[in-house]
N, C-alpha and C positions, 0 to 999 in steps of 0.2 A: 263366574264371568266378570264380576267387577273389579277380581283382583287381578286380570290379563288388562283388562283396561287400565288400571293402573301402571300394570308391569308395561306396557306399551306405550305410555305417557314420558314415563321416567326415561325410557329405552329410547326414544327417539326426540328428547330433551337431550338427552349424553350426547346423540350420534352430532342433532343440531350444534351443540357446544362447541365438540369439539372441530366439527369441520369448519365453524367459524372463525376459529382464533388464528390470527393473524401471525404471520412465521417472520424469525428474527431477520430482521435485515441487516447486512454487512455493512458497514459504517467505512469509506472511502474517504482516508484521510487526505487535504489537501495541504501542499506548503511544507513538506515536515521539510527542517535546514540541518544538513550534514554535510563534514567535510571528508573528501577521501582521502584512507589513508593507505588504502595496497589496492591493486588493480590485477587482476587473472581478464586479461582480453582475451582468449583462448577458450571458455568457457564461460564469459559474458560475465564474470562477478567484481563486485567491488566489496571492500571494505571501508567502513566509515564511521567516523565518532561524530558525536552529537559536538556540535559548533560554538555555542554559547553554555555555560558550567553553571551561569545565573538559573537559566530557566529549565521549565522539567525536562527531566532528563528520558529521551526516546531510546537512542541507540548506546547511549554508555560509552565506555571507551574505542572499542569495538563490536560492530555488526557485519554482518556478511549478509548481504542481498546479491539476490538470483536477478538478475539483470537482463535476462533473454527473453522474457515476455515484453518487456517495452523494445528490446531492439527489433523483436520478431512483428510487432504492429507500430512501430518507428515512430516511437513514442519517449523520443531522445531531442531536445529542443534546446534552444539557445534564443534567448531573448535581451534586445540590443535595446538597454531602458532608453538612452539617448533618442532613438526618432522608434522606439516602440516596436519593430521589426521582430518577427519570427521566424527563427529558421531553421530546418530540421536537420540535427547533427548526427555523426557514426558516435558509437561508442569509444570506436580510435581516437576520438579527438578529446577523449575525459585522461585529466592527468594529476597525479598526488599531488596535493594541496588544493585542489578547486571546490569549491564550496558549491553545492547540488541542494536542489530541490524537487524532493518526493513526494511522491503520491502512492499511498498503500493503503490496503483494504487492514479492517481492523482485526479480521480473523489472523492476518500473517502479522502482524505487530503482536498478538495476544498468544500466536501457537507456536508455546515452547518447546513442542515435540521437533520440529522443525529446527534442521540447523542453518539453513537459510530466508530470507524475509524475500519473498517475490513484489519488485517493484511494478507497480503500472505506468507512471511514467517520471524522466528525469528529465529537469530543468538548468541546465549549466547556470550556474547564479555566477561564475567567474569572470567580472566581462574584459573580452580582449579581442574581439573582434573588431 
């Protein structure tokens, strides 16, 4: 009898353990600066190399991001630093050489099974409006 009590002690010490531990959370990158360098409007992608060669290096020469989840929750912006305005842009209006800023979860920056990076939202850093 005293070794069920034991075996019951340890047994629902595991079960407590393991329901407690706290599950990974996906780390949403804010700011990342890329410039583009080919555009598939057709299928919502861009391609983009990392902007500054000083600092660490994200996307490399080239990246290909899946672009349809920000256009699909319209999460495409343009921000006019001059009097600080916001305003939400089409994907139409992104064009090679404009310099972007992303927001991506850490899972799609780190999952190289993946041959595309799904962006959450783009920020035109190009300003000409």
């Amino acid at each position: 009898m005293k070794k069920w009590k034991i075996i019951m002690c340890l047994l629902i010490l595991i079960v407590t353990a393991t329901a407690c531990s706290k599950p990974e959370e996906d780390i949403l990158h804010l700011g990342l600066n890329a410039e583009i360098t080919e555009i598939d409007a057709k299928n919502y992608v861009l391609h983009v190399k990392d902007v500054d060669e000083d600092s660490e290096a994200v996307f490399g020469g080239n990246s290909v991001l899946d672009c349809s989840k920000a256009v699909e929750s319209q999460n495409i912006i343009y921000v006019d630093y001059a009097d600080e305005s916001v305003t939400l842009i089409e994907f139409d209006d992104l064009q090679i050489g404009d310099a972007v800023i992303l927001n991506i979860y850490e899972s799609e920056l780190n999952g190289s099974d993946n041959e595309s990076i799904v962006v959450e939202q783009i920020q035109l850093a190009t300003q000409r409006y």
